[in-house]
C-alpha positions as YAML, in Angstrom:
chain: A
units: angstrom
residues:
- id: 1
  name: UNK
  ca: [7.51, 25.69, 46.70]
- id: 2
  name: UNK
  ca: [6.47, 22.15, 45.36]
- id: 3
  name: UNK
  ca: [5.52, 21.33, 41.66]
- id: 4
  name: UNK
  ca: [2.10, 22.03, 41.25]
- id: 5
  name: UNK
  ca: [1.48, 18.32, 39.70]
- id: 6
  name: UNK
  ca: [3.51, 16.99, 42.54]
- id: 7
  name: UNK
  ca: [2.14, 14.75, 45.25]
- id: 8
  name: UNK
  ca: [3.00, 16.87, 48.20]
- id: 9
  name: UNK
  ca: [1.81, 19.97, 46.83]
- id: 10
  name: UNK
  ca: [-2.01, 18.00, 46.40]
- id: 11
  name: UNK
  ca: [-1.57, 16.86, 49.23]
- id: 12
  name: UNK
  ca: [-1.26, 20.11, 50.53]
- id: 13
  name: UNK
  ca: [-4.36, 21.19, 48.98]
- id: 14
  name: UNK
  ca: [-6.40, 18.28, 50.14]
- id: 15
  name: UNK
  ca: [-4.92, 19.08, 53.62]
- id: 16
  name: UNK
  ca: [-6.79, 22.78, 53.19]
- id: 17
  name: UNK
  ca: [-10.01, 21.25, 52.22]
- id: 18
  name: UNK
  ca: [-10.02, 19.12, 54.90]
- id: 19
  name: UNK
  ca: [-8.81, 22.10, 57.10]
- id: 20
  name: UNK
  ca: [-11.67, 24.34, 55.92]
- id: 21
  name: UNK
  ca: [-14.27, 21.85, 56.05]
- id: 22
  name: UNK
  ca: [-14.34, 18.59, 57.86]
- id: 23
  name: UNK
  ca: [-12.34, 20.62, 60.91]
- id: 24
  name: UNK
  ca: [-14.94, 22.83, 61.41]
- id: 25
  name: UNK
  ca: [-17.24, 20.46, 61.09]
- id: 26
  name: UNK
  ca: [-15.25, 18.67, 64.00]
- id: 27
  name: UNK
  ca: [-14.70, 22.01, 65.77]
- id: 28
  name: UNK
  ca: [-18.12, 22.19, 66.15]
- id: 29
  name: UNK
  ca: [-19.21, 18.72, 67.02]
- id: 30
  name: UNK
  ca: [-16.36, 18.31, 69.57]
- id: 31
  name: UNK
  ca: [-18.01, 20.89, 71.92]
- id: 32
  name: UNK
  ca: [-21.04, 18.98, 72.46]
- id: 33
  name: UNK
  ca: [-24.25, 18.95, 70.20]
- id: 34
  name: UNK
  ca: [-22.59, 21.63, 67.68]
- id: 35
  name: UNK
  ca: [-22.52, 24.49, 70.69]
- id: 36
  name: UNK
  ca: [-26.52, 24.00, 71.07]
- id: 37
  name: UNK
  ca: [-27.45, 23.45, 74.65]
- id: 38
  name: UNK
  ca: [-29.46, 20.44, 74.46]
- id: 39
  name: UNK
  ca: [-27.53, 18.07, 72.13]
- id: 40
  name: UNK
  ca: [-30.44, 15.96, 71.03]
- id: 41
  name: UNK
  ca: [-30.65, 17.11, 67.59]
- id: 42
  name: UNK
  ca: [-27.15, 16.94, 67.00]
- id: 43
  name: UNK
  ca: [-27.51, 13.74, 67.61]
- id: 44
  name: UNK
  ca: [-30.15, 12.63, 65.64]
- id: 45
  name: UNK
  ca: [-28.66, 14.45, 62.91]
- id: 46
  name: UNK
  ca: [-25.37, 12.45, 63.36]
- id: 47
  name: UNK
  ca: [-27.19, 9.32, 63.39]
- id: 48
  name: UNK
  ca: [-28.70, 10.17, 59.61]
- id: 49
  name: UNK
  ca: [-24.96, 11.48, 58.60]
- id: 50
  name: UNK
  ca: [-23.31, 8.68, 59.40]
- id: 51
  name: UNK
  ca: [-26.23, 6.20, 57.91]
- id: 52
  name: UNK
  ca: [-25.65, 7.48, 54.49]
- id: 53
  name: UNK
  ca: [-21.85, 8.22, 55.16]
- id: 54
  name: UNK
  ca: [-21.75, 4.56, 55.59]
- id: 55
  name: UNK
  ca: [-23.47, 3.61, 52.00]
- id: 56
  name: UNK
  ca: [-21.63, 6.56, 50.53]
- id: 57
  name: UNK
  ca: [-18.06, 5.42, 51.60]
- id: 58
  name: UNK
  ca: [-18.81, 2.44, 49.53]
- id: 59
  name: UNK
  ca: [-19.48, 4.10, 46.05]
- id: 60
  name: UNK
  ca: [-18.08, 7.18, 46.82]
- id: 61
  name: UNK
  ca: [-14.68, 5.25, 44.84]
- id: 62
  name: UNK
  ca: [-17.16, 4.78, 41.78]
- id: 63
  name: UNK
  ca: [-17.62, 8.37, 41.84]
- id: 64
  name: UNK
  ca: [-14.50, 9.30, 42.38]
- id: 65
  name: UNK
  ca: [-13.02, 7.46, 39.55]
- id: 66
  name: UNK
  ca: [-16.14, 8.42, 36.70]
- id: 67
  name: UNK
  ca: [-15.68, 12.04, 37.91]
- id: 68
  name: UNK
  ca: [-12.29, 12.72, 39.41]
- id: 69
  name: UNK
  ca: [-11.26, 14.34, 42.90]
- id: 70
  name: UNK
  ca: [-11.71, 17.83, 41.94]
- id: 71
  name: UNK
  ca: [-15.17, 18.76, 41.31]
- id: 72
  name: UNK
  ca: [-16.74, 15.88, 43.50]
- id: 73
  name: UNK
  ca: [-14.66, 17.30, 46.51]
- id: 74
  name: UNK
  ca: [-15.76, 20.79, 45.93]
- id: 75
  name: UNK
  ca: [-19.34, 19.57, 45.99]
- id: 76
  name: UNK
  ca: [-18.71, 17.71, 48.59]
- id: 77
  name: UNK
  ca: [-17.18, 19.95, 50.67]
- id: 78
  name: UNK
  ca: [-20.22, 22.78, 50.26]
- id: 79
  name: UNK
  ca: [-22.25, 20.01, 51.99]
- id: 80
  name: UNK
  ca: [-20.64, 20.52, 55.33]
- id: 81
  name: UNK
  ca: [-21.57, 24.16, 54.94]
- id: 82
  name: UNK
  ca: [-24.90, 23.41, 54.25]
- id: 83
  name: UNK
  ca: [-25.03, 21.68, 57.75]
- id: 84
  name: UNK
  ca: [-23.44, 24.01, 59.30]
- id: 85
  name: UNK
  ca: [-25.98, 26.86, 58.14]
- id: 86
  name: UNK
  ca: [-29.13, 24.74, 59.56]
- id: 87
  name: UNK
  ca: [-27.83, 25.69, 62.96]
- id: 88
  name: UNK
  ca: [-28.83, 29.54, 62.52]
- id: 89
  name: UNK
  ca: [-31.69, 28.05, 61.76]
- id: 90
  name: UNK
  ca: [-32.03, 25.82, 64.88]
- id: 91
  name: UNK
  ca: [-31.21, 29.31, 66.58]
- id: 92
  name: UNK
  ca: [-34.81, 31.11, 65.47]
- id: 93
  name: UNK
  ca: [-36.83, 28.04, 65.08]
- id: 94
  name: UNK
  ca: [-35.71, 25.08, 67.84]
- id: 95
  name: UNK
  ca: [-37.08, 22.69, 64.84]
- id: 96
  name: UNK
  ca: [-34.31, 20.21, 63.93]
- id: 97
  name: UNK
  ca: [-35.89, 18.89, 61.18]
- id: 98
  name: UNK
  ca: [-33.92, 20.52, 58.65]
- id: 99
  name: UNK
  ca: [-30.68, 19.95, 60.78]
- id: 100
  name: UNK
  ca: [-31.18, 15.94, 60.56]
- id: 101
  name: UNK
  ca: [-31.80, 16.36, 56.52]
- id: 102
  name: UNK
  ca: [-28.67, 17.90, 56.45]
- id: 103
  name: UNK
  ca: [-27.09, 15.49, 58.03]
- id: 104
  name: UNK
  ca: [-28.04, 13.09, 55.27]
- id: 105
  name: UNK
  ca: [-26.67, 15.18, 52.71]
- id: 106
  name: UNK
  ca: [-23.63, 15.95, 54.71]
- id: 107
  name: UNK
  ca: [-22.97, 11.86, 54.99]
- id: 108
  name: UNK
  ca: [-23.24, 11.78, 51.20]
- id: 109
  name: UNK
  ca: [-20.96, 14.23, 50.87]
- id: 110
  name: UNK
  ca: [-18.82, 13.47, 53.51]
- id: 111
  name: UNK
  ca: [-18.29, 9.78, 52.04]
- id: 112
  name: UNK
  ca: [-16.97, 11.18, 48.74]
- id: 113
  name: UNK
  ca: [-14.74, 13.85, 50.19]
- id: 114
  name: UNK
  ca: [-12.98, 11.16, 52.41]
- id: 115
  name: UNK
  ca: [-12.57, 8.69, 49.63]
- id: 116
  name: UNK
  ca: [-10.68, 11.21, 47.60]
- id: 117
  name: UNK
  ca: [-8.88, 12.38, 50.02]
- id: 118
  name: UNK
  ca: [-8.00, 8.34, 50.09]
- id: 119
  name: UNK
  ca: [-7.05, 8.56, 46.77]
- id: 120
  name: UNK
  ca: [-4.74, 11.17, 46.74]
- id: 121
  name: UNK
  ca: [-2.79, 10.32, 50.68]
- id: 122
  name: UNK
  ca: [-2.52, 6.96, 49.77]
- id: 123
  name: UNK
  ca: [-1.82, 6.68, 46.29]
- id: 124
  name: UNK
  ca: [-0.11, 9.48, 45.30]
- id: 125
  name: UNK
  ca: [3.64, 9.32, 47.09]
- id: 126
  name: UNK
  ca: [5.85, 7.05, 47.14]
- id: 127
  name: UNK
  ca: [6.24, 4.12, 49.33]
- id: 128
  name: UNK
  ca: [8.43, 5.75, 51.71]
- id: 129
  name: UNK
  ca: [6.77, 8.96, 51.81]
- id: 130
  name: UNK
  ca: [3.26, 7.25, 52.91]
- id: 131
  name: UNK
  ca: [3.20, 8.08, 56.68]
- id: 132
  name: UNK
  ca: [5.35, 11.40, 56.57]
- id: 133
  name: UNK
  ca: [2.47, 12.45, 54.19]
- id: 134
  name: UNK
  ca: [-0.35, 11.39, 56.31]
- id: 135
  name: UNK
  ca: [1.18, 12.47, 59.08]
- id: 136
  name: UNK
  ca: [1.02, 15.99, 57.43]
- id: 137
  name: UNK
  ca: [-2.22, 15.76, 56.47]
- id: 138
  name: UNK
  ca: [-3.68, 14.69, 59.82]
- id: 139
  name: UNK
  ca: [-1.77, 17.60, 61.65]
- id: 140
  name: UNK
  ca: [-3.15, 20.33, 59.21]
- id: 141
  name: UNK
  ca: [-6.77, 18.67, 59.52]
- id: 142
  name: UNK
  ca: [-6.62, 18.96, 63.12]
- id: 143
  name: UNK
  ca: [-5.14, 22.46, 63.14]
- id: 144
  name: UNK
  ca: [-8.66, 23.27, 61.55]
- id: 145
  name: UNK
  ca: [-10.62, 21.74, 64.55]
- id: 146
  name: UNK
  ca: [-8.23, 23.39, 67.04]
- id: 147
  name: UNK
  ca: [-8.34, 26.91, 65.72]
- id: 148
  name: UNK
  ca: [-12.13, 26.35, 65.05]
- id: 149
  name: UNK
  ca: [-12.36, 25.66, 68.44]
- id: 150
  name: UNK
  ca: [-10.97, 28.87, 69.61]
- id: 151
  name: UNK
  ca: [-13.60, 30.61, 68.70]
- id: 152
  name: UNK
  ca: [-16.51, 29.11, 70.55]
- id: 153
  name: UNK
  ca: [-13.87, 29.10, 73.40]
- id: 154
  name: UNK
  ca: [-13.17, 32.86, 73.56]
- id: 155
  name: UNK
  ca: [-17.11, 33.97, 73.06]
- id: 156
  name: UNK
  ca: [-18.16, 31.36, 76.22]
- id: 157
  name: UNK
  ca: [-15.34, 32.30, 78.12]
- id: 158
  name: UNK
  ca: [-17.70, 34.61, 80.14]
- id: 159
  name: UNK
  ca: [-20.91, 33.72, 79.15]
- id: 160
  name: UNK
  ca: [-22.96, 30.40, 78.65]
- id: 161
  name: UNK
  ca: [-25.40, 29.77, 76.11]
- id: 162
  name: UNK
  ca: [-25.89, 28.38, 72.55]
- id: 163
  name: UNK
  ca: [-23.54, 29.37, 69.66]
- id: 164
  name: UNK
  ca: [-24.37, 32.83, 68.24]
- id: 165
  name: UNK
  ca: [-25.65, 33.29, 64.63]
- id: 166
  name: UNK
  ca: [-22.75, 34.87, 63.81]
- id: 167
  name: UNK
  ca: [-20.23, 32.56, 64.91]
- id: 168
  name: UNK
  ca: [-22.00, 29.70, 62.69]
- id: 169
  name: UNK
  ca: [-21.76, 31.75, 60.04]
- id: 170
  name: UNK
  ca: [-17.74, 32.68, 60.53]
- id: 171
  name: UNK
  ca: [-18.11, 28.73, 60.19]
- id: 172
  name: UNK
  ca: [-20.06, 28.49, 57.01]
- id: 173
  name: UNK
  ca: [-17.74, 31.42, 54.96]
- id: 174
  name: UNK
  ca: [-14.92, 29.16, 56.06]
- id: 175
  name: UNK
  ca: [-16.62, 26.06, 54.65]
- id: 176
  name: UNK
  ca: [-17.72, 27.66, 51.33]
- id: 177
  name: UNK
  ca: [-13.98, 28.42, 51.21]
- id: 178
  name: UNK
  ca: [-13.08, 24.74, 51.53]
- id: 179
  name: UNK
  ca: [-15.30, 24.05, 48.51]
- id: 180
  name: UNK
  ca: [-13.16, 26.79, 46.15]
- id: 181
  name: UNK
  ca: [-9.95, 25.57, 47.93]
- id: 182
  name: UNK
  ca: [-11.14, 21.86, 45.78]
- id: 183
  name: UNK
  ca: [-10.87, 23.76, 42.76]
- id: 184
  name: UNK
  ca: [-7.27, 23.52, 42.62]
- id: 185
  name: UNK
  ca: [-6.69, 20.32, 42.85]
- id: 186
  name: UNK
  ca: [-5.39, 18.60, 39.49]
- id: 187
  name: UNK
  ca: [-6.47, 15.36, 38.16]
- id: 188
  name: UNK
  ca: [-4.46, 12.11, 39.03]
- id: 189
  name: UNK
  ca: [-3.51, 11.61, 35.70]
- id: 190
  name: UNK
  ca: [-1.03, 14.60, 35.65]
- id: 191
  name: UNK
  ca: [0.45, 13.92, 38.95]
- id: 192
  name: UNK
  ca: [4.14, 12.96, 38.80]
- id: 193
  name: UNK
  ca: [6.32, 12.18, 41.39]
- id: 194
  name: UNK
  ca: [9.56, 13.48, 42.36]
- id: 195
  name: UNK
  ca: [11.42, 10.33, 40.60]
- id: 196
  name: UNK
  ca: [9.61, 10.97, 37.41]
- id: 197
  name: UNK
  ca: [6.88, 7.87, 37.91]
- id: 198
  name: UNK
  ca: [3.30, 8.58, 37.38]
- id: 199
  name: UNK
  ca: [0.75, 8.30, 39.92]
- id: 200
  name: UNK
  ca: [-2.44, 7.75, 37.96]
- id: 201
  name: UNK
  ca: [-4.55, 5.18, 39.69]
- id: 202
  name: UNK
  ca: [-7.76, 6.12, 38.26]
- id: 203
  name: UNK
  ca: [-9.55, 4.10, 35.70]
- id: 204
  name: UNK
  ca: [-11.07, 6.74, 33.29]
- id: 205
  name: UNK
  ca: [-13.74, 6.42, 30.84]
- id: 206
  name: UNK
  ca: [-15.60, 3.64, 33.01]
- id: 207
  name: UNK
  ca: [-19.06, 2.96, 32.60]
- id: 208
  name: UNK
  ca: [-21.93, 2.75, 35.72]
- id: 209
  name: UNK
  ca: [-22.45, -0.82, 35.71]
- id: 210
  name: UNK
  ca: [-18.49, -1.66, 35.93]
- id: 211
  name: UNK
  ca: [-18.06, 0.83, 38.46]
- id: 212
  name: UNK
  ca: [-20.99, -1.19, 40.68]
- id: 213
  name: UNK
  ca: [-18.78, -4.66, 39.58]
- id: 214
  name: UNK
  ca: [-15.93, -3.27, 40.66]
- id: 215
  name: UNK
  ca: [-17.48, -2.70, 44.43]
- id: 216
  name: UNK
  ca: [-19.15, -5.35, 44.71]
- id: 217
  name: UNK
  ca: [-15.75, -7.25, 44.10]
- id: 218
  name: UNK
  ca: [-13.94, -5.34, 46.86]
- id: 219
  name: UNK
  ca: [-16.75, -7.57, 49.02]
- id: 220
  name: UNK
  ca: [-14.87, -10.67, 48.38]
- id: 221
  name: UNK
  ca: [-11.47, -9.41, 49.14]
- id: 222
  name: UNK
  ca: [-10.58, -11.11, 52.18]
- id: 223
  name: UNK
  ca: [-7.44, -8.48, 53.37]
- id: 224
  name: UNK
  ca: [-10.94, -5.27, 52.70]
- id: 225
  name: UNK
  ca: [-12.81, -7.54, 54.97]
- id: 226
  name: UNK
  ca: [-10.42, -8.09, 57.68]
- id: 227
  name: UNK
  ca: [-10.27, -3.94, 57.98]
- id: 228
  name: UNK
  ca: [-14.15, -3.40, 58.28]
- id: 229
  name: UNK
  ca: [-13.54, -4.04, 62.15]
- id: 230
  name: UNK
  ca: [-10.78, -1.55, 62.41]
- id: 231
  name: UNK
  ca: [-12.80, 0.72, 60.15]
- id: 232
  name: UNK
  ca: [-15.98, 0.45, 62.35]
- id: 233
  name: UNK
  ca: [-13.58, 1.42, 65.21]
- id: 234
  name: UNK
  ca: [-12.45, 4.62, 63.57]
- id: 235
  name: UNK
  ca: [-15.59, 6.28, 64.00]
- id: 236
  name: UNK
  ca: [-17.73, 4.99, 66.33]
- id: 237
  name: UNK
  ca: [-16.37, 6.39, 69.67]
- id: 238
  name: UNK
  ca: [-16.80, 10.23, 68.10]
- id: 239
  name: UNK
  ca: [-20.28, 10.41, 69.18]
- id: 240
  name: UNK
  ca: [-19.72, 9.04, 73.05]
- id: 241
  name: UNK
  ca: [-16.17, 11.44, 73.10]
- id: 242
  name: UNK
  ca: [-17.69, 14.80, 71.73]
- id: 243
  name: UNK
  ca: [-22.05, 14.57, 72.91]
- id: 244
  name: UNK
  ca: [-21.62, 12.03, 75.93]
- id: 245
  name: UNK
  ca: [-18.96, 12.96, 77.44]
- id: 246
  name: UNK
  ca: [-17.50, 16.42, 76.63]
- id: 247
  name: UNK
  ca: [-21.12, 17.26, 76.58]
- id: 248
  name: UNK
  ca: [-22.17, 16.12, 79.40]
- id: 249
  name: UNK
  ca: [-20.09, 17.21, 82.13]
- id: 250
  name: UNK
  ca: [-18.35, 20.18, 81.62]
- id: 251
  name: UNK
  ca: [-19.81, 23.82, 81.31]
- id: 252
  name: UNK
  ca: [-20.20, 25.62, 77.57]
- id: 253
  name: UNK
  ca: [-16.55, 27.09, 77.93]
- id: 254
  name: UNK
  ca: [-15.03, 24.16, 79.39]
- id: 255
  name: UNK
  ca: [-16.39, 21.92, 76.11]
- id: 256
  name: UNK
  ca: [-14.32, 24.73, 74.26]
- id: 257
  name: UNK
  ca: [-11.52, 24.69, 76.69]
- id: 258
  name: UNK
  ca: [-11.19, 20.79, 76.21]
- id: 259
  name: UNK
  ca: [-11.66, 21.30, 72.14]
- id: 260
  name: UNK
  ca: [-8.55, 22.81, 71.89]
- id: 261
  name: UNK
  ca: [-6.91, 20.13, 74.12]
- id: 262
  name: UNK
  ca: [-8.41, 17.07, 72.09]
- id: 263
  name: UNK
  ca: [-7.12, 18.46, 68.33]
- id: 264
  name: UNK
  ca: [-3.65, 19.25, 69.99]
- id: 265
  name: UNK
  ca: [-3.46, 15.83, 71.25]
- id: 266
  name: UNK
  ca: [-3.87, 14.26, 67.96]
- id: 267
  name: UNK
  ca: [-1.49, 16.82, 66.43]
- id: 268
  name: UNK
  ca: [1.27, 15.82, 68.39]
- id: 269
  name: UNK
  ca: [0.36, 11.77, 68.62]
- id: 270
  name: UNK
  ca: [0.47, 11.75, 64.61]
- id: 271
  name: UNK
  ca: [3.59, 13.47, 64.07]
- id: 272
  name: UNK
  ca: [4.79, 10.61, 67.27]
- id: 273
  name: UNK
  ca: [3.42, 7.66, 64.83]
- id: 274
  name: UNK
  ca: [4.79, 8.64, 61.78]
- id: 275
  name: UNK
  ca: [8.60, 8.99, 63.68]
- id: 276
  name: UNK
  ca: [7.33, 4.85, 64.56]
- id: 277
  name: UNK
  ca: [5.96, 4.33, 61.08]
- id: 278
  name: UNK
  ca: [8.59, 5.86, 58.72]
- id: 279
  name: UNK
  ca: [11.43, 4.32, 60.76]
- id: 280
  name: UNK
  ca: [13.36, 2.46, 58.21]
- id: 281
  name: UNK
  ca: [15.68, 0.62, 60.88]
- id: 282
  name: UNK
  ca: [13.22, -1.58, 61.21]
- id: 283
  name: UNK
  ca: [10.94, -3.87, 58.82]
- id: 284
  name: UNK
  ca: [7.56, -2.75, 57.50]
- id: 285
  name: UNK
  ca: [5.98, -5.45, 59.90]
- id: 286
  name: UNK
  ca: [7.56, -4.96, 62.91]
- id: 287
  name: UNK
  ca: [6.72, -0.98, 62.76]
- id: 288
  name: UNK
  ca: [3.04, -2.01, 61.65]
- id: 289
  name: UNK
  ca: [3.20, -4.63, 65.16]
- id: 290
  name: UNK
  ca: [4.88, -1.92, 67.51]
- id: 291
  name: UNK
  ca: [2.34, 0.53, 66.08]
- id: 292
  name: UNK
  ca: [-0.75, -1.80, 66.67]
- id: 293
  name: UNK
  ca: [0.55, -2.32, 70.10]
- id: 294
  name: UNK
  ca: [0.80, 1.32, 70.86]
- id: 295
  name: UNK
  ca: [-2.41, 1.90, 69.40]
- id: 296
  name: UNK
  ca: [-3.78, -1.08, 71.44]
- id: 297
  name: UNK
  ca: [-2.56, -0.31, 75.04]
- id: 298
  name: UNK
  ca: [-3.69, 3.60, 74.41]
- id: 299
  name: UNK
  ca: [-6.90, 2.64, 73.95]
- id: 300
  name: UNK
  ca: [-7.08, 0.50, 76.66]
- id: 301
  name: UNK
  ca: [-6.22, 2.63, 79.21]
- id: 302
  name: UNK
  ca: [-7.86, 5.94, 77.98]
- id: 303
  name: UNK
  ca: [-11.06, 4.19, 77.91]
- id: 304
  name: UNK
  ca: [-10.29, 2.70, 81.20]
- id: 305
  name: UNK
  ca: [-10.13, 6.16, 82.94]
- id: 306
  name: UNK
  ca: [-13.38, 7.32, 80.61]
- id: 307
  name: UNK
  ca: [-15.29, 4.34, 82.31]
- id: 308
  name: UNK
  ca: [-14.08, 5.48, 85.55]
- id: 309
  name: UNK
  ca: [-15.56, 8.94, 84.69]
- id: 310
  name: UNK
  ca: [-18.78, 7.64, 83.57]
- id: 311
  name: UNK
  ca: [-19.79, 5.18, 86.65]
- id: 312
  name: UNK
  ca: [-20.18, 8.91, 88.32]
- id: 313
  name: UNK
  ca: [-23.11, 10.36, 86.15]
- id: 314
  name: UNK
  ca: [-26.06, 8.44, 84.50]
- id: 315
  name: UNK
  ca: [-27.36, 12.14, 82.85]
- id: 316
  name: UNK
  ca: [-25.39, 14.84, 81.58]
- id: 317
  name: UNK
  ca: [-26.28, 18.91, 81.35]
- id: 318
  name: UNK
  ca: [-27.77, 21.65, 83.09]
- id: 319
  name: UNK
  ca: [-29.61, 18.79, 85.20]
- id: 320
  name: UNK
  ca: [-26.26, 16.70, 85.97]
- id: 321
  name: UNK
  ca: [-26.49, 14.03, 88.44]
- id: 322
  name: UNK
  ca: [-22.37, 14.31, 88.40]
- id: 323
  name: UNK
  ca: [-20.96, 15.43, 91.78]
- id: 324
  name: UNK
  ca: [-21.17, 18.39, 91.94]
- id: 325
  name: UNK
  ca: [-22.47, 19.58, 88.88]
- id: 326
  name: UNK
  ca: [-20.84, 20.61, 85.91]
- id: 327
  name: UNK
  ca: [-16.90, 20.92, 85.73]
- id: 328
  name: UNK
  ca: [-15.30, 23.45, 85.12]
- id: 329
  name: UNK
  ca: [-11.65, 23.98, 83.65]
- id: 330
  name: UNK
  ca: [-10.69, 26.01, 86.59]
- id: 331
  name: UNK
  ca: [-11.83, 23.44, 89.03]
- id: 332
  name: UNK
  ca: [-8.85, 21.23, 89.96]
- id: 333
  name: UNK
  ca: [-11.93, 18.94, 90.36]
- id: 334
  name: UNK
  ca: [-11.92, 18.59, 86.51]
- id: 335
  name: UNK
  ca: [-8.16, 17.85, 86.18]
- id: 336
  name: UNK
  ca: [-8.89, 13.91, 85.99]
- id: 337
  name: UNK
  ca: [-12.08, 14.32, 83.39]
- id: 338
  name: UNK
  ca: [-9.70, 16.86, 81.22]
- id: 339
  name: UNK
  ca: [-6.93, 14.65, 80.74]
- id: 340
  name: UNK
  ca: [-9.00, 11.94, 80.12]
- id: 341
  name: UNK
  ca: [-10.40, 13.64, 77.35]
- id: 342
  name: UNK
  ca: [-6.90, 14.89, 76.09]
- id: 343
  name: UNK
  ca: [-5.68, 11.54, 75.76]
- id: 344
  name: UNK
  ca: [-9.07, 10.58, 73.88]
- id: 345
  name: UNK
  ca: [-7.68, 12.96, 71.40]
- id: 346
  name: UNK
  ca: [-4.53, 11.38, 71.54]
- id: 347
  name: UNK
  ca: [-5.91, 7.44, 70.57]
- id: 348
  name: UNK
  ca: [-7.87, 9.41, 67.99]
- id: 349
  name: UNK
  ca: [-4.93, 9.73, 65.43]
...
């Protein structure tokens, strides 16, 4: 068992926050308009999340260092139950309304969460410990958005329809738990690493307006700048993968079916990337280049075979124009479309 104040063992517990609560949030996006039928208020509510997720990632290290990681990522992390909850009532009502508020809240909180879980994967270990420990993180993350998609999986597996009340709220208990999970998590100036070198990298006792300063300056560092491109990347193909595609094409179960596929994929590609990452035989540059590269061709040819799926349907759902209608998982039509989505999973991590 690792030292309580020791990076791996916060890392650990940031790994079960993000396990509990952004996985089920992307257990339940990745089957298509949060398991609702018609996927239109998911995605106006995603549009509002990621609007103030966007202004939110910006302060959210002001925050973050005025209030440390442990109470702002318990907060944080309620707001993804919060979302979650709206759903039941989508289920009674069929007014999104409340849904899309959510989603602002969930942005706001969802930009502070991920900056402290910044703060403690990235600054916390040691140099050579800096991939093995994201690459832990990012498999327990997705573990929560693959067993949060077996859920959905086993109650469609004979039956079609929107998600029950019930299983939303198996969602939101699991959630709330995230948010008491953030509890444990000990401030930055305690941690210690394993050679006996402090990891505090948080400015305490800072006041508003240097806090604003101090963002504001990140704006005129060139090497911040020259990642907004990769950062815009990160997150914009989510909405096409999960509402547009798995959405779109495949039948309730099948969205779960491919769920499971997608987190596994991203499992096994980040434990492949740190093996390239960590690899001390060669130079930190030439591992960052073969990575890139990697990365780079992936992409390429995932979204390749995605277009090649898309010049088939111009409208997705119960009124499909794709031939022959829906897929379905036990189709060997819907072998191509699957592994196409599989491998989405895989450029994901």
């Amino acid at each position: 068992m690792p030292r309580y104040h020791s990076p791996l063992m916060q890392m650990l517990i940031i790994s079960g926050v993000c396990f509990l609560g952004p996985g089920m949030f992307n257990a339940l996006n990745g089957l298509g308009g949060a398991g609702q039928l018609d996927a239109r208020t998911t995605s106006d509510a995603n549009a509002a999340l990621y609007a103030s997720f966007a202004i939110f990632s910006i302060i959210g290290g002001g925050i973050v260092n005025m209030a440390g990681v442990r109470i702002p990522t318990a907060i944080s992390c309620l707001t993804y139950a919060l979302y979650t909850a709206t759903y039941i009532h989508y289920n009674h009502t069929h007014n999104g309304l409340l849904t899309i508020l959510a989603g602002v809240v969930l942005g706001v909180g969802g930009g502070i969460l991920w900056t402290a879980q910044g703060v403690i994967i990235v600054s916390y270990p040691s140099e050579n410990e800096k991939a093995k420990f994201i690459s832990i993180f990012w498999v327990a993350f997705n573990v929560g958005g693959l067993l949060g998609g077996v859920l959905p999986f086993a109650i469609n597996f004979s039956e079609s329809g929107a998600l029950t009340d019930s299983v939303y709220m198996v969602f939101v208990v699991l959630e709330c738990v995230g948010a008491c999970v953030a509890l444990m998590l000990a401030p930055p100036s305690t941690i210690v690493r394993d050679d006996g070198s402090r990891a505090t990298i948080l400015q305490a006792n800072t006041g508003l307006s240097e806090e604003a300063t101090r963002v504001l300056r990140v704006f005129r560092n060139k090497w911040m700048l020259m990642l907004a491109p990769m950062s815009f990347a990160s997150n914009f193909f989510y909405g096409y993968c999960f509402s547009v595609y798995n959405g779109a094409v495949f039948t309730p179960r099948t969205r779960g079916f491919n769920n499971l596929l997608y987190w596994t994929a991203s499992i096994i590609s980040s434990i492949a990337l740190f093996a390239l990452l960590d690899n001390a035989r060669y130079a930190r540059r030439v591992r960052g280049i073969y990575a890139v590269c990697v990365v780079f061709a992936a992409s390429c040819a995932v979204w390749a075979g995605a277009l090649i799926v898309q010049l088939r349907y111009s409208r997705g759902g119960e009124l499909t124009d794709y031939p022959g209608g829906l897929l379905d998982f036990l189709q060997t039509r819907a072998a191509g479309p699957i592994a196409v989505y599989f491998f989405m999973g895989v450029v994901d991590s």
